[in-house]
Structures are given as C-alpha cells and as structure tokens.
C-alpha positions as CSV (number, residue, x, y, z in Angstrom):
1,X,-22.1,-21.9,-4.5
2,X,-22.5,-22.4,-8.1
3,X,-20.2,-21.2,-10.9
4,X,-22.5,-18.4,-12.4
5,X,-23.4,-17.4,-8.6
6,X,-19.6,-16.9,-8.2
7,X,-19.2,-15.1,-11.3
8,X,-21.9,-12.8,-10.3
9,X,-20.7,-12.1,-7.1
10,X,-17.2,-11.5,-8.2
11,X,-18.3,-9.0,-11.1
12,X,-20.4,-7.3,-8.8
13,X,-17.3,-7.0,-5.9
14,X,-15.7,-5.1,-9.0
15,X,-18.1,-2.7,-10.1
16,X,-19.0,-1.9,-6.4
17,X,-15.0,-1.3,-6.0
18,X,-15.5,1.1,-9.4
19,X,-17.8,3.3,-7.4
20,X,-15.9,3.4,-4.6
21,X,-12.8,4.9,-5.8
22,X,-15.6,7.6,-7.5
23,X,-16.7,8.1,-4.5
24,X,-13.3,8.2,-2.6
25,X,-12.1,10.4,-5.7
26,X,-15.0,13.2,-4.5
27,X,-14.7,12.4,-0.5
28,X,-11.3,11.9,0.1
29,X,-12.7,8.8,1.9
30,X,-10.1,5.8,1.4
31,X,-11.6,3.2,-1.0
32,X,-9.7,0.5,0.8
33,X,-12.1,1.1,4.5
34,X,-15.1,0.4,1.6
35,X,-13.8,-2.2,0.7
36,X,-13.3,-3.9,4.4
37,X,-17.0,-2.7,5.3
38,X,-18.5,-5.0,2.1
39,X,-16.2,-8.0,3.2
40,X,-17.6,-7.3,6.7
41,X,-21.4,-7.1,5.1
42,X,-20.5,-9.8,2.6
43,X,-19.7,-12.2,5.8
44,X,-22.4,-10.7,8.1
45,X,-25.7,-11.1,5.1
46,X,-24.0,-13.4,2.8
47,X,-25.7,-16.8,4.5
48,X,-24.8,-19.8,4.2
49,X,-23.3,-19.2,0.6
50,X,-20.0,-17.3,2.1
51,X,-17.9,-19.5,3.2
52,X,-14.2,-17.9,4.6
53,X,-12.5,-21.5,5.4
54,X,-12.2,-21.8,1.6
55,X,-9.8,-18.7,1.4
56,X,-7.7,-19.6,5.1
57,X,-7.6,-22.8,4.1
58,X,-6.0,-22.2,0.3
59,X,-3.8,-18.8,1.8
60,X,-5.6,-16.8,-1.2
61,X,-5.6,-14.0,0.9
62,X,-1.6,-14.2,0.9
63,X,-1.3,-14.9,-2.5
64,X,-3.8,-12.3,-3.7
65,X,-1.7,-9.9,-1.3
66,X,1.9,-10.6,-2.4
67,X,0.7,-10.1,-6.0
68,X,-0.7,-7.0,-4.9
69,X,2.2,-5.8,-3.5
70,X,4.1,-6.6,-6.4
71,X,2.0,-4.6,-8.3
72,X,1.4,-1.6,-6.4
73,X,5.5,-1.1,-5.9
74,X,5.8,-1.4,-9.8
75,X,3.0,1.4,-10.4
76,X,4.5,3.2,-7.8
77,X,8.5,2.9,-9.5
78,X,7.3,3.9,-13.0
79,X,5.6,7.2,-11.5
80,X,8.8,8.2,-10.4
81,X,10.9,10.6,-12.2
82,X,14.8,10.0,-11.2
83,X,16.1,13.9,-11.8
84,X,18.9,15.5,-10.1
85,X,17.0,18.1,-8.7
86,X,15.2,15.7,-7.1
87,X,17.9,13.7,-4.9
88,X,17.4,15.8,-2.0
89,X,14.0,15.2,-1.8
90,X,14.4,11.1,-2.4
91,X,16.6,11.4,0.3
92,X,14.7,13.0,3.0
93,X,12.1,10.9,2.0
94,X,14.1,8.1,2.6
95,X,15.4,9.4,5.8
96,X,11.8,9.9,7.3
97,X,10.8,6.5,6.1
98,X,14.0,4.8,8.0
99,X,13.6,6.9,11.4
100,X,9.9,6.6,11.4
101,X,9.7,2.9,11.1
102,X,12.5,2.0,13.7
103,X,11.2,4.5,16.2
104,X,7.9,3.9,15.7
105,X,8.3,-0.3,15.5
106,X,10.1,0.3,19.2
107,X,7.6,2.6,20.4
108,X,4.6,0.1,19.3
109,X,7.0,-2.9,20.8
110,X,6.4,-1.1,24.5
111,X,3.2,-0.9,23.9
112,X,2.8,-4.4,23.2
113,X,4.7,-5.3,26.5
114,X,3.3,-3.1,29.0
115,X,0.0,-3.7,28.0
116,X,-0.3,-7.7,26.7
117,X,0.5,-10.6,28.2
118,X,1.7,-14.4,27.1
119,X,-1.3,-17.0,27.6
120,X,0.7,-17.8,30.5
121,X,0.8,-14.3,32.0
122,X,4.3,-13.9,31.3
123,X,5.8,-10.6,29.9
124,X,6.1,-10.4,26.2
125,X,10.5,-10.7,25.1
126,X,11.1,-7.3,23.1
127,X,12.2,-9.7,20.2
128,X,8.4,-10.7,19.9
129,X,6.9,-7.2,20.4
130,X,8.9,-6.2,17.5
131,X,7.5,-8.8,15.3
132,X,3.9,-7.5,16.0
133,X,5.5,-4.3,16.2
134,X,6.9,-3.7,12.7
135,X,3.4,-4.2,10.6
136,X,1.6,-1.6,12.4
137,X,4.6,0.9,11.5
138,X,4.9,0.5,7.7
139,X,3.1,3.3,6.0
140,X,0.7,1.6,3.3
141,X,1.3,2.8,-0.2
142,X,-1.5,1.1,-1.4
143,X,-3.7,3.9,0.1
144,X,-1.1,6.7,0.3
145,X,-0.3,6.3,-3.6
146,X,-3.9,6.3,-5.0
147,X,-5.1,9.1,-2.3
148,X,-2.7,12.0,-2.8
149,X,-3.5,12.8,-6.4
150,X,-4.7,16.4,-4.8
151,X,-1.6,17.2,-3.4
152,X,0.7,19.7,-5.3
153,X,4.4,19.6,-6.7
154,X,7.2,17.7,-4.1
155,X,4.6,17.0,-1.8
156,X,2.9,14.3,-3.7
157,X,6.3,12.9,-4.3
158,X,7.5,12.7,-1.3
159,X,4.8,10.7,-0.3
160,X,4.5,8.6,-3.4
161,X,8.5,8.0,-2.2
162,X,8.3,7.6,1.6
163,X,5.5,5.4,1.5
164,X,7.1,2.9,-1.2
165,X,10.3,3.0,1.2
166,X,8.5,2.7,4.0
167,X,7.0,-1.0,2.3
168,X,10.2,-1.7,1.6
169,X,12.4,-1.2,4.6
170,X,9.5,-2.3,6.4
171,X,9.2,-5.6,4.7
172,X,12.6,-6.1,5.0
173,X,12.6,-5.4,8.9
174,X,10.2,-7.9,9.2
175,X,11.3,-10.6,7.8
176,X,14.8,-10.3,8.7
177,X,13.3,-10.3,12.5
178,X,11.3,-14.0,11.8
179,X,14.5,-15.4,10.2
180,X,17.4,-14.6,12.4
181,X,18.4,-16.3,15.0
182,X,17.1,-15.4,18.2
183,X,20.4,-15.9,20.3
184,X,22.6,-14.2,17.5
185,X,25.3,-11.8,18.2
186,X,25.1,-8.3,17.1
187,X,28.1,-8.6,14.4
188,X,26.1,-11.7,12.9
189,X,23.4,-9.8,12.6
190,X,25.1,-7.1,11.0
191,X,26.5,-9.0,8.9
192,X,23.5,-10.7,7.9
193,X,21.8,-7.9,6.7
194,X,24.9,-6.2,5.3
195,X,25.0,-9.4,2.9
196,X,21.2,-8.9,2.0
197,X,21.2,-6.1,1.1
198,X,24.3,-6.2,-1.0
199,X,23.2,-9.0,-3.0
200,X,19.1,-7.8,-3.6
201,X,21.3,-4.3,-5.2
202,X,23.6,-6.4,-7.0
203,X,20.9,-8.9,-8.5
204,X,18.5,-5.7,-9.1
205,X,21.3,-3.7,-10.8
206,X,21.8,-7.4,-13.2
207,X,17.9,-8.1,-13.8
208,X,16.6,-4.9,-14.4
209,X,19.3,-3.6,-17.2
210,X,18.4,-7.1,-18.9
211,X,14.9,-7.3,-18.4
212,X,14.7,-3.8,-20.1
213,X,17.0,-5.1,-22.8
214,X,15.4,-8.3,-23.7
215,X,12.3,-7.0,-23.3
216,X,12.5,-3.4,-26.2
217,X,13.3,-6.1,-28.1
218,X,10.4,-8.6,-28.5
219,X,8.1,-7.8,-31.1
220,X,5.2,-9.8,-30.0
221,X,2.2,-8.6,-29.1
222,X,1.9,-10.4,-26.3
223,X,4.7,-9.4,-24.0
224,X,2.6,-7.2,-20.8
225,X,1.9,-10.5,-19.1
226,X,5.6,-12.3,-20.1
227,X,6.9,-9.7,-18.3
228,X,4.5,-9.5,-15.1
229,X,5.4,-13.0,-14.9
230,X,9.3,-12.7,-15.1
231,X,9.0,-10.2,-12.0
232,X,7.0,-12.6,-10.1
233,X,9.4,-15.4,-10.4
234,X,12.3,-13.0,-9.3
235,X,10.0,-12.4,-6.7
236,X,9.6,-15.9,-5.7
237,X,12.7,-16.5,-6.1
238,X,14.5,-13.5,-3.9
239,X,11.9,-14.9,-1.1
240,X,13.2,-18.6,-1.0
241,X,16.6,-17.2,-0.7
242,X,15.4,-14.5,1.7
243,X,16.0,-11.7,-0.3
244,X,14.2,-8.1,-0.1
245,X,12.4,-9.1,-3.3
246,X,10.5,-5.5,-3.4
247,X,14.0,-3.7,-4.5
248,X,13.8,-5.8,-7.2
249,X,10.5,-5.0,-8.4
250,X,11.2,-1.1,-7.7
251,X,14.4,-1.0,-9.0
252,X,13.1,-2.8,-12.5
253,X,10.6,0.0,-12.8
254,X,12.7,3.3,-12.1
255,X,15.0,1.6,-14.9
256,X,12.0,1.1,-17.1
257,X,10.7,4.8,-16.3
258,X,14.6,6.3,-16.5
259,X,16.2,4.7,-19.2
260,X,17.9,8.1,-20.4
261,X,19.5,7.6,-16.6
262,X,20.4,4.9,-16.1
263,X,21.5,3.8,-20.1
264,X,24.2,6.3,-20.8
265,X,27.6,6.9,-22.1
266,X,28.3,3.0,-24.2
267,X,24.9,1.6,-22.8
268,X,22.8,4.3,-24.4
269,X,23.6,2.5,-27.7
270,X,21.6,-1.0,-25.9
271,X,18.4,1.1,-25.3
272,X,15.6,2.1,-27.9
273,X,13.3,5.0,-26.1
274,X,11.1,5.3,-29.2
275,X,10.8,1.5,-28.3
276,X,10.5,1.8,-24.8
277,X,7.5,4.4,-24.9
278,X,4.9,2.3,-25.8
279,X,6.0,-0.5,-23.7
280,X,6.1,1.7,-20.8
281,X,2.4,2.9,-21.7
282,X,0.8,-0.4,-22.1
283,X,2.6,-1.7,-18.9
284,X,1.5,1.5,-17.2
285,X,-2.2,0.5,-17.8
286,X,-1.7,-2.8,-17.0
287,X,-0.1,-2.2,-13.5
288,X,-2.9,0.3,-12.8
289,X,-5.6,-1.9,-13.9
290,X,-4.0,-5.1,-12.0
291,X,-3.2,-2.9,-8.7
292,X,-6.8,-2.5,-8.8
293,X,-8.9,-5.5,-9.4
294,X,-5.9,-7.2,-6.4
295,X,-6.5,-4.3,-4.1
296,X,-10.2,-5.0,-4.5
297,X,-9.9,-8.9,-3.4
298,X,-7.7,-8.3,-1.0
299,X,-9.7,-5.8,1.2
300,X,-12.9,-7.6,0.5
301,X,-11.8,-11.1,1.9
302,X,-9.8,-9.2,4.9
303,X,-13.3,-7.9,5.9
304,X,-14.7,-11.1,5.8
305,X,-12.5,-12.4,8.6
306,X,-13.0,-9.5,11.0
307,X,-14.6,-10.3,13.7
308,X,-16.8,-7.1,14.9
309,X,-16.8,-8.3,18.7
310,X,-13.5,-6.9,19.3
311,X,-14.5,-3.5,18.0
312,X,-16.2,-3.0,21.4
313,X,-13.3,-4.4,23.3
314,X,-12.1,-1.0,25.8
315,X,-9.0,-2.4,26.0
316,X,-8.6,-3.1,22.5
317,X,-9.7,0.8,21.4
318,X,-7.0,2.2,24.2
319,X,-4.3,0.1,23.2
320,X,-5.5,0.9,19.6
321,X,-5.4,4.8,20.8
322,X,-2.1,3.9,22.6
323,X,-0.1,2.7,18.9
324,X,-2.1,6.1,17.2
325,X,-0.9,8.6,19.4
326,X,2.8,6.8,19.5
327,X,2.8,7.0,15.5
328,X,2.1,10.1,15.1
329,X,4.3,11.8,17.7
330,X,7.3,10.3,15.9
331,X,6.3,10.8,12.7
332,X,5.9,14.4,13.7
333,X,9.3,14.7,15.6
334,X,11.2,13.1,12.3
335,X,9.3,15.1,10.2
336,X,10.4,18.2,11.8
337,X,13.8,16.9,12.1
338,X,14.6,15.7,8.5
339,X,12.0,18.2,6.5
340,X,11.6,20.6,9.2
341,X,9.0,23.1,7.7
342,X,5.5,23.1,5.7
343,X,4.9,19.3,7.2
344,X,1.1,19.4,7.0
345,X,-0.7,17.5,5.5
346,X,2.0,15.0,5.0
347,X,2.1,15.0,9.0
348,X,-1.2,13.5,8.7
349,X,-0.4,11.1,6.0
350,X,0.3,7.8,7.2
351,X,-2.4,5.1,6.9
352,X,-1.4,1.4,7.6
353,X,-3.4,-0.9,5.4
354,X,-2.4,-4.2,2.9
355,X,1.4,-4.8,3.8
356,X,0.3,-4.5,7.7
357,X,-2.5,-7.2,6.9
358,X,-0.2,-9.3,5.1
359,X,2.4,-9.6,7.4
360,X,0.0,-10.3,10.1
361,X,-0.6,-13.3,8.2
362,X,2.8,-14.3,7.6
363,X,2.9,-14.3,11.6
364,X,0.3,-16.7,11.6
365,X,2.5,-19.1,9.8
366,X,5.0,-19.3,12.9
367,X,3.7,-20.5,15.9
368,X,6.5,-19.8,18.4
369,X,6.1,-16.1,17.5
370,X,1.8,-16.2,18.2
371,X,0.8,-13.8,20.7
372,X,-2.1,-15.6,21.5
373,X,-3.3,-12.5,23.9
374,X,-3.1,-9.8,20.8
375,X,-6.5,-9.3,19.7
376,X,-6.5,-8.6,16.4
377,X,-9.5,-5.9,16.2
378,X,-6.2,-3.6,17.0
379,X,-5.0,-4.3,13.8
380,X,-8.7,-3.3,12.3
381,X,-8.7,0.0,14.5
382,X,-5.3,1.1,13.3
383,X,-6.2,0.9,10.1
384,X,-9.8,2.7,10.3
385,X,-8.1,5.6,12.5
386,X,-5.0,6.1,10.5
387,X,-7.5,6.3,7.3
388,X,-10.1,8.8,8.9
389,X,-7.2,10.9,9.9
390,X,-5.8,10.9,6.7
391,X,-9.3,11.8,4.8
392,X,-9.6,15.1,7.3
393,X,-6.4,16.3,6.5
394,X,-6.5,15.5,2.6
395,X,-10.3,17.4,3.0
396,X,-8.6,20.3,4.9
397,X,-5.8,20.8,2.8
398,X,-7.7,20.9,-0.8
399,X,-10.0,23.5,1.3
400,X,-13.0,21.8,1.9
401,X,-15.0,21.2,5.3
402,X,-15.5,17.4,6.0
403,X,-19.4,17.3,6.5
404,X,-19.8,19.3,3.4
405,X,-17.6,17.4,1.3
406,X,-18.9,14.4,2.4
407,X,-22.8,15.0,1.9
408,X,-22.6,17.5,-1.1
409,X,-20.2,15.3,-3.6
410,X,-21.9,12.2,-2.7
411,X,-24.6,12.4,-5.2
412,X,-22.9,14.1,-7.9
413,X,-22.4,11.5,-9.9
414,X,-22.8,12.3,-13.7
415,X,-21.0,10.3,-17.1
416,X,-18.7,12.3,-18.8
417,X,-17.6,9.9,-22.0
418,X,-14.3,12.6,-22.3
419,X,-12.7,11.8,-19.4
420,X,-12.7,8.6,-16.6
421,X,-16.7,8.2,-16.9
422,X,-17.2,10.8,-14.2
423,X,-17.4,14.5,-14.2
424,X,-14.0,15.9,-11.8
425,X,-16.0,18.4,-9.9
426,X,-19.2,18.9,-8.1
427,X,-19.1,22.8,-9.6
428,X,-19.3,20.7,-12.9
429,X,-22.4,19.2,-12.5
430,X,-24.1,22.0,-10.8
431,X,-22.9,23.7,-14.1
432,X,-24.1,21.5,-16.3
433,X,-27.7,21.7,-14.4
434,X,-28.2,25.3,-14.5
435,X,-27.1,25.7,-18.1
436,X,-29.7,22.8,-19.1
437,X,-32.4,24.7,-16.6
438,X,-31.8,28.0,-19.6
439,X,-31.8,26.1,-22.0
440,X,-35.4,24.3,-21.5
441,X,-36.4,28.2,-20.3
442,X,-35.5,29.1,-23.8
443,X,-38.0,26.6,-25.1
C-alpha cells in the first residue's frame, strides 16, 4: 500500500466516522457497532491491500486503545461538576459500579466454568474464569458517555459517573487478578491492594494540584499537547509500577474542572480561574476531538480481526445469551438496592465496548492465563447485544418507536453552518421544506 493510498484510506475512516456519530446522534444507534461493521467490510472487500498482521504484529491496536482510554476518562473528569449536593448521587453511583462489577465478574466466571473447557478438557480454576470474567463486566464509557446526551438532569450524571467508575475499578480488578500471586493468602492480597490504592490517591492528590499549578502558569501557546503528554507519562509510569493509572488521569481532571474545590482556604491564593478558563476550554476541545479520531481507530482495526464464522456458532450465541441475561439481572437487583426507584432507562444502560477489547488483548499477552477453548465471537456478541439494548431503551425513553426513528431520521440530513453542521431535529428539516414549498408558491 502506498503512502497517498494510506492517507486516503485513513481520511476517509474519519469522515465516514463523522457521519456516523450524525447518524447515531438521530438513531440512538451506537457509533462504535459502525464502526466494527466498516473494520469487518474493510477486511472482508479490502483485498489484498488490508493487511491486519501489520497492526498484531506492532500492538497498535493496544496502543491506540490505552490512549483512548486516557482520553475518554479525561473528557469524562472535566464534565463533572464536584457540588455538595451532588455527593449522594457520586456515591450511589459508585456503589452500583462496585457491586455490579464484582457480582457480575463472579456470575460471568460460572458461566465460563460450566460451560468451557481447558484444551485438555479439564475444568476452568475460578482464578482464570475471573480473568475472562472481569472484561465482559466493565460498563464502557466510551459509548455510555457520548450516548446519553438525551437523558435529563442526575440521570445523565449518574451514568457519565458509574460508567467512568466502572472503567476504573474494572481496570483495576483486572490487573490486580494477572499480577498477584496465584497461591497468595488472603491478608497478602489485602494488603496488596490496600497499598495500591493508597499510593495511586496519594500520587494523584501530588500530580494533579501541581500539574494545575505549573500548568495556569505557562504562557506559551503551545501547552494543550505538553500537557496530554505529561498525563501519558504518569500513565506509563503508574503502569510499570502497577499502579491504577486511570485515578490519575480522572483525578487531574476533576481538579482541572473544580479548582474553586479543591483550591481553597491558603491554596486559593495558588490558583488563577480567569486563567484556568481558557485552558480548560481549549483542553476541552482537544480531549473531545482526540477521544474521537482514537475511538474511530480503535473500533475500525477491532473489526478487522473478527472473524464472522463464530457469529453462527450456537454455542457461542447461548453462552453469549447466558453472560447477557446474568448482567442484567444483577445490574437490576443493585440498582434497585442502591437507587431503588425510577431505574429505567439506566437499567438498560450498560454496553461493554473498548476497555472490554483492550483487556482481552492484554490476556493475550500471558499465555498461562489463555483459554484456548473461549471463542472470542462471545466477546463480539456481548458487545452488539449490550449496544442494541441500549439504543431501544435510549429510543423509548426520549419517546420515539424504534422502526420509526430509525427509517424516518435516517435521511434527514441537512447543513446548518449555526450549529455542529447538522440540523438537531427531523421536525427541523421538515420545517424548513414546507416553509421553502410557500415560499416558491408565492413566486
């Protein structure tokens, strides 16, 4: 493949990406299952121009993903208003987030066991069910955050909450499961993670008052990208020594987005908001911009290496049924136990999607955990079926009926130089029509 093909094709995976989050924005549709269908055609029409070895081969699918993640947590953190009023619902949130994920990672685990075996027909240990088991139950906030833009007052921020959590705690589940030792005792476990996560607060708490220090104070222009950087290398580094590197990155951006909080009393004298404003502005648009073009890549090259074989595998759609219907009865017995009432549609919310993908490839990376019997075409059907049910609730809720939503805001596409590049509503363009019909009637 030649270098203009490649910048062709690349341009063009954008722009396509473009309309799909229009056409996601008037269907409810995830853009992300878009996205996965064009790496799917991309592989399946491409020829022999596509070539997937290059990205296995050079882990860009884990690179693009980590900075992905990184990117999506930090636009999440600065949407996040830190208010008093507000603890109560941060911390059912947070509560929903913990249950759900333990119960659910268990409930996936027996799965796993009653219904794979080892290569050797052996039954799968509980400790390697969990590893597999823990992906598939982290919520993904790089679909829940962009998709629930319709939803009204604490419910949107509830999810925009539990579904950053659920990365985190998630993440941190996993890979404190793939580093610990297998025969350790319970106290050295809990021990283990009692020091981890004392030392991610601590080293959050340190970087993020400075970072937002040094930073209010440069008065180059070109600062956006020093400071992307700088959280990537904390990144890096909290990884090599096995830190939960995402508090990091959301802690930096609640400071950045709350500095009347969390600068008061002698600090407030440290902090400059009227400098802090347009920081936080630019940075905004370069989170949201960067979230994007990552997401894009990221879904596009997972496409390309699904295999569509395993989508008509039985035993692969009822063990995929199997993981559905066990995450959703538990997220509907915490839900009713934490928030107890009005739990629809956030009941319905809970699509798994880039962090499940990526850690699926961070399995790959230790042999001695390999299921070699899981067929990963589960993975692809969790995702689908957690997505659909998601876009019929999200349809339902704003009070619209999925076939019509569907077929009647598909072609109403229209520019509208005023806002985004596309007119909000399909009653605008019908609008628009019938008051351009009178007009030429006057003439």
């Amino acid at each position: 493949m030649d270098t203009y093909t490649l910048i062709i094709g690349l341009s063009s995976i954008i722009i396509i990406s473009f309309l799909f989050n229009i056409i996601s924005k008037k269907t409810n549709i995830p853009s992300v299952l878009m996205l996965i269908v064009l790496g799917i055609c991309i592989k399946e029409f491409g020829g022999d121009k596509v070539n997937t070895e290059i990205f296995a081969n050079l882990s860009v699918l884990e690179i693009i993903g980590n900075v992905g993640l990184i990117m999506i947590v930090l636009e999440a953190a600065l949407d996040l208003d830190l208010k008093r009023e507000k603890i109560g619902m941060i911390i059912r949130s947070f509560l929903v987030a913990l249950l759900a994920l333990l119960a659910s990672s268990f409930a996936i685990a027996y799965i796993i066991i009653f219904a794979i075996k080892n290569a050797d027909s052996s039954q799968i240990s509980l400790f390697n069910a969990l590893v597999y088991a823990v992906p598939l139950s982290i919520m993904s906030s790089a679909i829940i955050i962009p998709s629930v833009g319709g939803l009204k007052g604490e419910k949107k921020e509830f999810m925009v909450y539990e579904s950053t959590f659920s990365d985190i705690l998630g993440i941190m589940f996993f890979y404190f499961l793939i580093e610990v030792k297998q025969d350790a005792t319970t106290q050295e476990i809990a021990i283990d993670v009692a020091k981890n996560i004392g030392v991610t607060v601590i080293v959050s708490v340190i970087l993020s008052y400075a970072l937002v220090f040094i930073f209010q104070k440069l008065t180059s222009q070109v600062k956006l990208f020093l400071i992307i950087s700088v959280l990537m290398l904390m990144y890096a580094f909290g990884k090599k020594f096995h830190l939960s590197s995402l508090l990091i990155i959301l802690f930096f951006g609640l400071v950045l987005n709350n500095t009347a909080l969390f600068f008061r009393g002698k600090l407030s004298k440290h902090v400059n908001e009227e400098s802090v404003k347009p920081i936080m502005h630019d940075f905004h648009i370069l989170t949201l911009e960067s979230a994007f073009v990552v997401r894009t890549f990221f879904f596009v090259i997972f496409g390309m290496f699904i295999t569509l074989s395993s989508l008509v595998d039985l035993n692969v759609a009822l063990i995929s049924i199997a993981i559905i219907i066990a995450l959703y009865v538990v997220r509907f017995i915490v839900l009713k136990m934490i928030v107890q009432k009005d739990i629809t549609p956030q009941l319905y919310i809970a699509p798994r999607g880039l962090i499940t993908i990526l850690l699926f490839f961070v399995i790959e990376n230790h042999p001695n955990l390999i299921l070699a019997n899981f067929d990963e075409g589960i993975l692809l059907f969790v995702i689908i079926i957690s997505s659909i049910i998601m876009t019929v609730a999200l349809i339902k809720y704003n009070g619209g009926k999925v076939k019509d939503v569907i077929l009647a805001q598909m072609p109403s596409f229209k520019v509208d130089k005023d806002n985004d590049g596309i007119n909000d509503t399909y009653e605008d363009n019908i609008k628009n029509n019938v008051e351009e019909q009178d007009f030429n009637n006057l003439h």
